[in-house]
N, C-alpha and C positions, 0 to 999 in steps of 0.2 A: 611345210614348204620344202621343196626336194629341189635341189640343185644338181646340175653335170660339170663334174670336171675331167678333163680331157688328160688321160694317163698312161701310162703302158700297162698294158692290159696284166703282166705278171706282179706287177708292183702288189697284187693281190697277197701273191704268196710271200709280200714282205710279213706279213701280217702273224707276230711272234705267240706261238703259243705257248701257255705255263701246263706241264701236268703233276700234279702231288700223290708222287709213290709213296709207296710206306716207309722207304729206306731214303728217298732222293727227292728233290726238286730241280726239274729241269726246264729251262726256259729254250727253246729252236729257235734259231735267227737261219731264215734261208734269204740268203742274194744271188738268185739269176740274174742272168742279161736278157735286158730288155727283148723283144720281140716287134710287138705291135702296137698302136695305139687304139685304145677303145674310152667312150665314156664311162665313165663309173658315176652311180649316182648318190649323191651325198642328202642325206634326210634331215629332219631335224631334231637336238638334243632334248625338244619337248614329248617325241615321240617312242625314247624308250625309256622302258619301265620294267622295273625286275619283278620275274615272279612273285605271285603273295609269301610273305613273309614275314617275321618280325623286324626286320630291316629295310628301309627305303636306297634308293640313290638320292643325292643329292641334287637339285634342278641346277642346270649350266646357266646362269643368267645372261647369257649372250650365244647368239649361234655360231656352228662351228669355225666360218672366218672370222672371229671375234678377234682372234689374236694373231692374223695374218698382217704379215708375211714372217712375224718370227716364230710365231707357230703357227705352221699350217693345214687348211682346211681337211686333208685328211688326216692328217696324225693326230690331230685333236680328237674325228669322228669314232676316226678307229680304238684310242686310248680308253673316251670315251663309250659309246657305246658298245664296245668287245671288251676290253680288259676289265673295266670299272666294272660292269654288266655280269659277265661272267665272274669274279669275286663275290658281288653280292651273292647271286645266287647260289653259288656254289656254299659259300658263307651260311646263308639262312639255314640251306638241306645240310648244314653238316649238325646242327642247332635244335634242331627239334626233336623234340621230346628228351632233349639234356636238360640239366639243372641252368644253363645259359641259355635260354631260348629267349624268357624274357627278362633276361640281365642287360642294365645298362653298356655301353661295348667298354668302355671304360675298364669295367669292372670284368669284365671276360676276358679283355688283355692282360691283368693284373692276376686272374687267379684259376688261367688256364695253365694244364702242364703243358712245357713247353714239349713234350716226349711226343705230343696228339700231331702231327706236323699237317695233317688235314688242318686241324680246323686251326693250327697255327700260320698257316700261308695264308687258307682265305680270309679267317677276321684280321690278321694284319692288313693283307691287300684292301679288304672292303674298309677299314678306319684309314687308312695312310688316301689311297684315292678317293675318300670321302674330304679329309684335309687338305691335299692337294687343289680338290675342283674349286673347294670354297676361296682358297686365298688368289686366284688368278684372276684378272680382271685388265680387259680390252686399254685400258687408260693409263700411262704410266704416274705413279704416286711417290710420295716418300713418309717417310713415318711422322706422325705426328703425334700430339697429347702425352696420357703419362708413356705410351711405348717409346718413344721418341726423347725423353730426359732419360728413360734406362739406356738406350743405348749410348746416349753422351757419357755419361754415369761409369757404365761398364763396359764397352769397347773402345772410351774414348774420342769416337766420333760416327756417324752415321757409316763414312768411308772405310772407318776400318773392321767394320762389322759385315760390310762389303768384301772387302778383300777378304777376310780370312773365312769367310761362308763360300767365298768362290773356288778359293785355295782348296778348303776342306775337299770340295764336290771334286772337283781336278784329279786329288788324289784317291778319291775312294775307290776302290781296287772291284770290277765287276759289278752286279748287280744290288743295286740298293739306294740307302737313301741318305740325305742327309738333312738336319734337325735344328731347328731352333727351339728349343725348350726354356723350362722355367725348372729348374732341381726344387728339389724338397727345400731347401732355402728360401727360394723367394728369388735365387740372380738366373739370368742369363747366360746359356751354357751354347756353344757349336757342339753337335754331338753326330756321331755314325749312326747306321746300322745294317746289316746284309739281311739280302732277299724282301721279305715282308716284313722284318721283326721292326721295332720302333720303339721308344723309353719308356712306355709304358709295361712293357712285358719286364717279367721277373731275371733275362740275361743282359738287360741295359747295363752297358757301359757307364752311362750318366743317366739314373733315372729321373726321370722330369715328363711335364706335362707338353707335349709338341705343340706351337701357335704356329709354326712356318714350316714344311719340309719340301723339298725338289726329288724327282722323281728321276731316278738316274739307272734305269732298267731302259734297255735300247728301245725299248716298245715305247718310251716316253719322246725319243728323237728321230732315231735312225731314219726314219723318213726323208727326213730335214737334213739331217746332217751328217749323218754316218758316222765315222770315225773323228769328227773335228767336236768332240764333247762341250768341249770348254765356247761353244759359239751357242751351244743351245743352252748352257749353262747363263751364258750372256743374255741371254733370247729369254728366260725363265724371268729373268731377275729385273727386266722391262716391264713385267707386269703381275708383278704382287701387289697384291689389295691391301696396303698397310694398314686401311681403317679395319680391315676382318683382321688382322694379325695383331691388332689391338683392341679388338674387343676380347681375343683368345688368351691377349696376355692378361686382361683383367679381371678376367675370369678365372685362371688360373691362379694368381694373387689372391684372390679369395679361396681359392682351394688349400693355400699353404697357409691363409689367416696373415697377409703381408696386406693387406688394405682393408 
């Protein structure tokens, strides 16, 4: 099902692209002034699909005004089907016929050199926006079960695990992400990381398993919000799927042998 939304027809050339040199990664952010208005037509998230592969996309279980008006119908489209899109693919072709073609991604995060910056941008990109898509959800929620006694437990309250996840994002300096993990412990950590990288890879910060991350690459807002971060940071954190961010942490817990 295709829908029109009524736009300035350059709003196109918002549309941020990643390229991975062998030396750099560079992300383009162009903002023209407006011109004209034209429709642009918005499809549906069931109608893309990446190249064959050893890797899928994940299905959007809601279409793209799912999470309108804090995120809207095309920055979702465009995140989705262009950036998500474009990672996987480029992710699988970097994979074939390596010793990770058919490795769990898990395990390609953990024991790729970080030196390979191809296939380090896209399997970060295609695992972080695989994470991403699953934990968003049209309905605003709050944590509950065991994820919900860890964070009374270890931030002391839902609120302040609130605040300092916000705080973190606020401060992250450029391009990147920020993390709710579980450390090789078993606890509950806020963690960074720039560009595509994530606590899985071998330069974490805080290595741990990711159940939450926010997507803080302009390609995730700028549409929406521009330069007011901290609104779409707001806008994010209306709609995480705590029941997915709690099955991630149980999951997890059983990875460290904590349940």
């Amino acid at each position: 099902m295709k829908k029109n939304v009524v736009l300035f027809s350059t709003l196109t050339s918002f549309l941020l692209l990643f390229s991975c040199k062998e030396d750099k990664l560079v992300e383009v952010v162009e903002v023209p002034l407006p011109t004209k208005e034209e429709k642009i037509t918005i499809g549906s998230p069931n109608d893309v699909k990446a190249d064959p592969g050893s890797f899928e996309m994940t299905k959007l279980p809601f279409n793209y005004d799912g999470l309108a008006p804090d995120i809207r119908t095309l920055t979702l489209e465009t995140h989705y089907s262009k950036h998500y899109l474009s990672y996987t693919n480029a992710f699988n072709k970097e994979i074939v016929s390596t010793e990770f073609e058919n490795m769990p991604i898990e395990d390609i995060l953990k024991k790729m050199p970080l030196t390979n910056l191809k296939l380090r941008q896209n399997a970060g990109g295609y695992y972080n926006h695989t994470l991403y898509f699953n934990i968003l959800t049209p309905k605003e929620q709050t944590p509950k079960d065991t994820l919900a006694g860890s964070i009374n437990k270890e931030f002391g309250s839902f609120n302040n695990l609130t605040n300092q996840f916000k705080a973190q994002s606020e401060k992250q300096f450029g391009s990147g992400w920020v993390w709710l993990v579980v450390d090789r412990y078993g606890k509950l950590q806020i963690t960074t990381t720039d560009n595509q990288d994530n606590p899985l890879m071998k330069n974490a910060l805080i290595p741990g398993t990711p159940i939450m991350g926010i997507d803080l690459w302009e390609h995730a807002y700028y549409l929406d919000y521009q330069n007011r971060k901290g609104s779409y940071i707001d806008a994010f954190y209306n709609h995480i799927n705590w029941e997915k961010v709690n099955e991630y942490y149980v999951e997890a817990l059983k990875k460290v042998k904590k349940v």
